[in-house]
C-alpha positions as CSV (number, residue, x, y, z in Angstrom):
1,X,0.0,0.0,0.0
2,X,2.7,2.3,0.7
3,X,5.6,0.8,-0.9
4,X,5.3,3.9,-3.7
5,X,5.7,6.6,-1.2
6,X,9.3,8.5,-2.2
7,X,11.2,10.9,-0.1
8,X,9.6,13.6,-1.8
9,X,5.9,12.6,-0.6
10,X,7.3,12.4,2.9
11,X,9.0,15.2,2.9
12,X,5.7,17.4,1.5
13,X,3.6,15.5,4.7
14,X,6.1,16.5,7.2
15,X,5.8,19.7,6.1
16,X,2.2,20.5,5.8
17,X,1.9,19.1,9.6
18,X,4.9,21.8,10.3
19,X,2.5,24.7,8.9
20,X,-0.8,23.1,10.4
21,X,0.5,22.2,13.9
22,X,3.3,24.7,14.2
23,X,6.8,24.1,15.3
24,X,5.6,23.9,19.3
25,X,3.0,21.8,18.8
26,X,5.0,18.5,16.9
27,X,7.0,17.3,19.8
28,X,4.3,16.8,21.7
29,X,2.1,15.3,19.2
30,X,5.3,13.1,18.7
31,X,5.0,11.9,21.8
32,X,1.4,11.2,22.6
33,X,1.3,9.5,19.3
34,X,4.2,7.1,20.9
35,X,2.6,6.5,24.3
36,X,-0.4,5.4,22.3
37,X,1.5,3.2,19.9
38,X,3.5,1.9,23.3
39,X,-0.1,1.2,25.2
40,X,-1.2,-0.4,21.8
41,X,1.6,-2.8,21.6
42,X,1.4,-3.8,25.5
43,X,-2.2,-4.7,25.1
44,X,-1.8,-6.7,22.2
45,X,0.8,-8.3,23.7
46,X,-1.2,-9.1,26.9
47,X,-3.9,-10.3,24.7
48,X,-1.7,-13.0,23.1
49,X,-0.5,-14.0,26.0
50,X,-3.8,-14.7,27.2
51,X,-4.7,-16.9,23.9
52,X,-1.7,-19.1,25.1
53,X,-3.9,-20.4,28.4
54,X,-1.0,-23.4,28.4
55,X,0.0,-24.3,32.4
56,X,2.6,-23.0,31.6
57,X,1.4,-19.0,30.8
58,X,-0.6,-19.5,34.2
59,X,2.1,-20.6,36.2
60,X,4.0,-17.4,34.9
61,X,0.9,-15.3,35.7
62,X,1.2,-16.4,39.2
63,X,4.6,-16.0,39.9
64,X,4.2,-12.0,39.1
């Protein structure tokens, strides 16, 4: 789906959030948009360790 996006594309997205958003506003979008990507990532991760349900996963849980 993306595989035909050049530098140049990229480049013209970074910069129309640079004039929407402004210069003070990108770090912080930066970083919510990497908490929510980090919350994202731990929940999917605790849902696939709960699809295990092996003796094993549950003697793990207990030992935490």
């Amino acid at each position: 789906m993306f595989s035909n996006i050049g530098f140049g594309e990229i480049l013209l997205v970074l910069l129309i959030a640079l004039l929407l958003f402004g210069p003070s506003k990108l770090p912080e979008l930066g970083r919510a948009f990497g908490r929510t990507l980090r919350e994202f990532k731990n929940a999917t991760k605790g849902l696939v360790d709960d699809d295990d349900g092996g003796p094993s996963s549950e003697a793990s849980k207990a030992s935490k």
